[in-house]
Each structure stands twice: as C-alpha cells, then as structure tokens.
N, C-alpha and C positions, 0 to 999 in steps of 0.2 A: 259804456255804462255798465256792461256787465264785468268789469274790474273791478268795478262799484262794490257790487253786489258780491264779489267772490274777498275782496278786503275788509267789507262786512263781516261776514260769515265768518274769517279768520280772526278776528278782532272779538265777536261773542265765545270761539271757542276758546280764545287765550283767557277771556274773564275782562273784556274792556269795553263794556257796553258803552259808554261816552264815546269810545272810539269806533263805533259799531253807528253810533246815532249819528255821530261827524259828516259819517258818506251817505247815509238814508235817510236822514231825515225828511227832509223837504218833496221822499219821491211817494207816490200812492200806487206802483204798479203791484202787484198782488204778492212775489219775492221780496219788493222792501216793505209793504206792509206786516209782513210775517219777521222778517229779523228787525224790525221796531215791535213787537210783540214779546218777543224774546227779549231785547235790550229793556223795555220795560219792567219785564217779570226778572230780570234782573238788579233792575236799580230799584225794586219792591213796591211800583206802582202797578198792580196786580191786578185793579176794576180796568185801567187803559190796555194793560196788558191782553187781558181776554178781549177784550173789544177790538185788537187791531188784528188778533189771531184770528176770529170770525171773520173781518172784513174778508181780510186775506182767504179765508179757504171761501168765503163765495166770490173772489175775484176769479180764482185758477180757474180755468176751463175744464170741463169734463174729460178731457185724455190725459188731464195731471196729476191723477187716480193718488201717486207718490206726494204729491205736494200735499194735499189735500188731510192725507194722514198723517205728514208730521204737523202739522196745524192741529191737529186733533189730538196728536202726543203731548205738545208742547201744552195745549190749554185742559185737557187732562193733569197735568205736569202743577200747573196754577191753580186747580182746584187739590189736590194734594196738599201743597202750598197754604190755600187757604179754609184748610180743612174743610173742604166738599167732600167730604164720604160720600154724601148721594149721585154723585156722579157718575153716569151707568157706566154700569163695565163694559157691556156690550157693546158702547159706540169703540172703546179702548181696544178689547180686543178686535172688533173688524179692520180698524188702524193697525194692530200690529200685524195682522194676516194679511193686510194687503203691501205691506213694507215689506213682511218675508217673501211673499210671491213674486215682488221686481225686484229682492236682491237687494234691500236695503237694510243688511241687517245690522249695523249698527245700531240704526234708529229702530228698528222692532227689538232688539236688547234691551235699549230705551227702556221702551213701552214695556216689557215684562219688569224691568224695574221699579219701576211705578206701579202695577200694580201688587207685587208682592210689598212695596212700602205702605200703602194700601191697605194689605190685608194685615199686616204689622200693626199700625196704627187700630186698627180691630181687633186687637189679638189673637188674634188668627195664624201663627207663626208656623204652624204645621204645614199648612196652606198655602203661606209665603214663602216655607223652604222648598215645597214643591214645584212652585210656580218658577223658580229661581232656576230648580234642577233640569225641568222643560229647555231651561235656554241653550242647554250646551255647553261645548267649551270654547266660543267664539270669542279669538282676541277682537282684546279692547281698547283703546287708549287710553291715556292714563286718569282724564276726567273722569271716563264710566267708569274705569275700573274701581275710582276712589267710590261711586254709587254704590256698586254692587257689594265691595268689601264692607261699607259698612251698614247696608241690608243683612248682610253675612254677620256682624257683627250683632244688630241688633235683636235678630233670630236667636243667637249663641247667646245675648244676655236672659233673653223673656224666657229661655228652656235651662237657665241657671249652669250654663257653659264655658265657665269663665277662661279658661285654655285656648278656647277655640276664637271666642272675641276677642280675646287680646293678640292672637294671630292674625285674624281677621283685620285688626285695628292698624297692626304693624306693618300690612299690606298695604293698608289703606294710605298710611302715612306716606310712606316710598310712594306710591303712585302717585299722590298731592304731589311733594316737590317736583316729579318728574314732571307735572302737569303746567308747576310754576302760577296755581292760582288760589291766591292769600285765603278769598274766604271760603275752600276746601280744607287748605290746610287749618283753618279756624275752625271748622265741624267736625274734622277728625278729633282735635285737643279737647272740645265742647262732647264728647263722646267718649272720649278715653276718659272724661271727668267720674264717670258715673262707676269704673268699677275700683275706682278710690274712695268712691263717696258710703257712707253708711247709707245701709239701704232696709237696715231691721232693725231689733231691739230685742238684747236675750235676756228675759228674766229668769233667774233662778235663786232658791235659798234668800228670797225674799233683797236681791240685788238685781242691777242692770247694764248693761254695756251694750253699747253699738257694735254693731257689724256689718262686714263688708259684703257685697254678693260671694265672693270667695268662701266665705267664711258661712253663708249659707248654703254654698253646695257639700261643703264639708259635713253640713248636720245629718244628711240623706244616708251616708254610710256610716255615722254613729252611732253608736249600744243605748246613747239614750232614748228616753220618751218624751216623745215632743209634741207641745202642743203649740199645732199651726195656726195663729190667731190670720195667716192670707188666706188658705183654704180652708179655713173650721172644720179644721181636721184634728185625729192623734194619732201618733206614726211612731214606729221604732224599725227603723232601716225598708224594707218591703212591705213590712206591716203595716195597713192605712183604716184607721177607724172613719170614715167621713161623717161627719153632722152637722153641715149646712143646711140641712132640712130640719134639723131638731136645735134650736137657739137656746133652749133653756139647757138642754145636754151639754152643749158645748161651754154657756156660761159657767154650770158647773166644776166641768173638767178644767175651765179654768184659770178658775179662783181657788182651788183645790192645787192647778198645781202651781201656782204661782207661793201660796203657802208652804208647799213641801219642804223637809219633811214632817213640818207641825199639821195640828189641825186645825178648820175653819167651826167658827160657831154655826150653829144652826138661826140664828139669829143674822150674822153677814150671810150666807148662801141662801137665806131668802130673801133680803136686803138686795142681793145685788144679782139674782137670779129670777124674780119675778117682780122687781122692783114697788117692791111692796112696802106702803110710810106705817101702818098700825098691821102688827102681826098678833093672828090669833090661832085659833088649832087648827081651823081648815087650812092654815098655808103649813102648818106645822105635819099634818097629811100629805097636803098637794108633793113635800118635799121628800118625803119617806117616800112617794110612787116614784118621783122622778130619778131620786137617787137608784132606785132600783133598776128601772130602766138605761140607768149611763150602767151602774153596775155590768149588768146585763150586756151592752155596746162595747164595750171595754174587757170586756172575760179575755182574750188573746192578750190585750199589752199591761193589763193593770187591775187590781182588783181597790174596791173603795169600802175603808173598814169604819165601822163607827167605833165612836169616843165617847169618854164621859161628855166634851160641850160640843163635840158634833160629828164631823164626819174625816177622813184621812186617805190621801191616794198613797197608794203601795202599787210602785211598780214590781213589775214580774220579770225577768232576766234583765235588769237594768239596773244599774247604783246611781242613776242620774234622773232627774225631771227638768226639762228646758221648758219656758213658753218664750215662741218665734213671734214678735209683737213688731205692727206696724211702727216705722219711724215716730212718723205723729199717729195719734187715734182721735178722732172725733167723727160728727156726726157724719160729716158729708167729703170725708176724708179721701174719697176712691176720684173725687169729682176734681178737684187740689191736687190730687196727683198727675192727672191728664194735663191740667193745666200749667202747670210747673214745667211744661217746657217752652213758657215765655211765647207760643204765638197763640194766637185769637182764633176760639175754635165759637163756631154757632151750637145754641142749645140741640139741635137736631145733632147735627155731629157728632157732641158729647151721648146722647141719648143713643147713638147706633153704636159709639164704641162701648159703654158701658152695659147694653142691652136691657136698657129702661127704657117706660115712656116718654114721650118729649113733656108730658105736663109736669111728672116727679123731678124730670130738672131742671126744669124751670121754675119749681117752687126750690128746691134747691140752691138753685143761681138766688134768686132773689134775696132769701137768705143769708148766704154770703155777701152778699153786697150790702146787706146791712151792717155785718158787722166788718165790711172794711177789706172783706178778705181777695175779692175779685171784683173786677169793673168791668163795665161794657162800654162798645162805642155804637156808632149805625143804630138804625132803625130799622123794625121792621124783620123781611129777611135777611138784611143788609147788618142785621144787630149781632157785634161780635162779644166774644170773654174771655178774660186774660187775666191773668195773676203777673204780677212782678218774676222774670227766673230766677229759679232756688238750683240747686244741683238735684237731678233726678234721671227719667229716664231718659232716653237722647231723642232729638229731635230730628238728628238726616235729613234736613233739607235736600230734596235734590238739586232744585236751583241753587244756582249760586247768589249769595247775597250780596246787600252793598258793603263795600270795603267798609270796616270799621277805623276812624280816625284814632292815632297813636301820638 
C-alpha cells in the first residue's frame, strides 16, 4: 500500500491530480487523506480541499511532528489561494520551523514562499524580499523554483524593476518546462503579460498615451516634473514633493499641470479643486491661500505664477511637465485593481490589502455591484468578489491549477 502512497505523491508533483486521486481515493489513513487535500486544492475544489488537510493533520499521531506541518503548509497554501490574509502567520511559521529542524527543507522553502507571497499580496514587498532572502541558496526543483522566481518577479515589478522581472520571469520559464507542468507554464505567460501591458497614462501639453511599466521606471531618472497621480506626489528625479495629506494641493498641481504650458482659469481650479457648483468671493480667497500654500510646497521643483484669467506652473530646471495618471480613474479604482486578477477575494481581505476598514469596502463593493462592475458569490463569511480578468498585476498562484481545455 505504501507504493500507493509514494505513486501518489509522484503523480501531484508531476501536476496529475486525477492521477494522484486514481490510487487514494477510496483510502482515509491520514498520508491519503493529506495528498486527496492537495489533489483537491489542485483540481480548485478548495472548501474540500482544506477539510481533508485538517482531517489529515489530526489523524497523524503526535511523533509526526513533519507531517503535521506540511498539512499546515499546504492549507496555509489554500488560504493564500483563497485570499485568507487572516490566516495567522504564526501557525505558518511554527510549520516552517519545525520542517527546518527535521531537515525538511524543501518544504519549509515552501512555507517561506508562501509567506513572502503573502506579504506581496499586502504590499509589503520590502518585507517579502526579505523574507525570501532568509531562505538561502537552497536548491530547488524546478516546480519551486518556478514559485520562487516568480515571487522574485513580482517584487521586481511592485519596486518598478523591470530588468530584474523580466530575469526573474525567464528563469521562471526554463524551470516550468524543465518541470513539464502546463499550468506553471500558464502563470509564467499570465505574468510575463503585465510588463507588456499599459500600466499608466502620460498626460502632457494637454495629450495622452499609455505606458508600459518600463516606461515608468524611465520617468524616475528624467529632467522632467512629474506629477504622480499613484503617490500624490511632484518629483523631478530625487526631488519628492509628497501631498497625500493635502488633496486640494495636489488637485491643484494637477490641473495646472495637465494645462501646461497654458494657464488654468480661476473659475476651473475652483470647479475642480474644491468642487464647488455656484462660485463666489470666499472661494475666490479660499483659492489665492491655497495657491500660496502649493506655491510654497513646490519652491524646489516649480514656481506657480498668476495670469490675467488665473494661475500658470513654471517649472524650474525642467522644459518638461508629465502627469503619471492611473490607467482607469474613478471612484473606487484601487479596489478594481486588486480585483483584476480574476480570483475571489472576501471584503476583509480586500480591507487588510488596502489598509481600510472592512465597512468602507464593503460600501464600496456594493457600489460596484451596482453598476455592474464586480459580483459576489457565498454567503456570509463564505461571500466572495470578483471582476471578470483584465490584464494587470500578476496573480502567482502557488498551486497549480486546473489544466485549462484547448
């Protein structure tokens, strides 16, 4: 029986859950309960999946300290999967500290994988580079190695690295084929999508064009002044004005420079700066202080001059004005982006990755689902949300998925 059990186990690592199910199905000892867990969270049934992972790890006996952990990698693994952020860490790490101490470190490589994907999905990428660096240089096979390289990737895109994920990717890729399983090599090309794909919007001189992440790393070492509609920011190479804490500042700066090198009436800049329907002299004041005040913010990269009908940005060592504008912009724009990589993430989830309360997006969610834009499924805590996928940021599955029909 234990050929069983070891043709199993060869059968999930090739990527052949059917084939994995063929020889265990029918058995409940606590080793087949755990690789029908895995073949599960394979073939994307993920609520069975966790539940035979449990069985299994209070089947194994107290001296199977090793089993027991990778039970706990693996449904770790599935809450990743189905975006459980809340899923404590500390059970993860005890797992992967007891996999390191018997020697199993494949599987505790694993587990640091998982959690630096983790802390990715967070955005946390400083965090998940570090986490990653903790592991060593322990060879791999070419399954993980496909994990890791594109952890490594996904780092290198959110720190705007586009040399090093495309490195990263091409590694990735070679280790898919050597691995021989379809849907890695499916998440590698689903990954390499995103630094082909437009990922911004450059307005300037009152025109627009897309660009690539490439093309936004580019702008960090140019002469011009840029204003950063992701970080509400204004920047000219090392120079960073930030004003995310000041919205009317940054509104300002820009529609000023999305104007340049004309100028804006005082009539739009308070129109679209304090979003004001009847204008009278107090906003006509309220706008002379705040102009002062960006003035003032702005003395390093740009000075703002007045006009006969309003006001004008003048850059200062610059012949250029960019604004870095989200692909799309609307209201609830940051919440559509998460989503957009096509799997079903819970309001809580959404709410720890974006660092809001769970009630502002769930008025959000709701919203969207009015006009069409995101749907839920489950009830409850059980209740999930999804958008249709668009091209965005990558998704790295760790599991492997079900083969897609061709």
């Amino acid at each position: 029986m234990e050929s069983l059990i070891t043709a199993a186990a060869r059968a999930l690592a090739a990527g052949d859950p059917l084939g994995a199910l063929n020889r265990v199905a029918l058995r409940n000892d606590a080793p087949s309960l755990a690789l029908r867990g895995i073949a599960m969270a394979q073939l994307g049934d993920l609520a069975k999946a966790k539940s035979l992972l449990r069985s299994a790890a209070r089947a194994f006996g107290p001296r199977e300290a090793v089993a027991r952990a990778r039970c706990v990698v693996a449904e770790a693994e599935i809450a990743l999967v189905s975006r459980d952020l809340n899923w404590p860490e500390k059970t993860l790490a005890a797992a992967r500290a007891t996999l390191e101490r018997h020697g199993d470190l494949a599987n505790a490589m694993h587990a640091g994988h998982i959690e630096a994907r983790r802390l990715l999905l967070l955005g946390r990428a400083d965090e998940a580079g570090r986490t990653l660096g903790d592991l060593g240089p322990f060879p791999l096979a070419p399954a993980s190695q496909v994990a890791r390289e594109l952890v490594v990737a996904g780092i290198a895109i959110r720190q705007l690295r586009t040399k090093d994920a495309r490195a990263a990717l091409g590694r990735a890729a070679r280790a898919a084929r050597l691995a021989g399983i379809a849907a890695l090599t499916a998440e590698v090309e689903r990954t390499s999508l995103v630094l082909d794909t437009p990922a911004a919007r450059l307005i300037t001189r009152g025109e627009e064009r897309p660009l690539l992440l490439e093309q936004i790393e580019d702008l960090a070492t140019s002469a011009a002044l840029v204003v950063d509609t992701f970080h509400h920011s204004v920047r000219r190479q090392d120079i960073i004005v930030p004003l995310g804490t000041r919205p009317v500042l940054f509104a300002l700066a820009r529609i000023l420079a999305q104007a340049w090198p004309a100028d804006v009436s005082r009539e739009a800049l308070i129109t679209a700066a304090f979003q004001a329907r009847h204008l009278d002299e107090s906003h006509r004041a309220r706008l002379r202080v705040e102009i002062g005040r960006l003035r003032a913010k702005l003395r390093p990269l740009a000075d703002v001059t007045a006009t006969k009908q309003g006001f004008a940005l003048t850059p200062r060592k610059s012949r250029q004005v960019l604004v870095l504008a989200r692909p799309v912009e609307e209201k609830h724009a940051a919440i559509l982006a998460i989503l957009s990589d096509g799997e079903p993430w819970s309001s809580s989830a959404l709410a720890l990755a974006l660092g809001a309360s769970a009630r502002t997006v769930q008025r959000a969610l709701d919203e969207l689902a009015r006009s069409n834009k995101v749907q839920s499924f489950g009830h409850g805590r059980a209740r999930r949300w999804m958008t249709p996928p668009i091209p965005g940021f990558p998704t790295t599955l760790l599991l492997p998925g079900p083969l897609l029909k061709t």
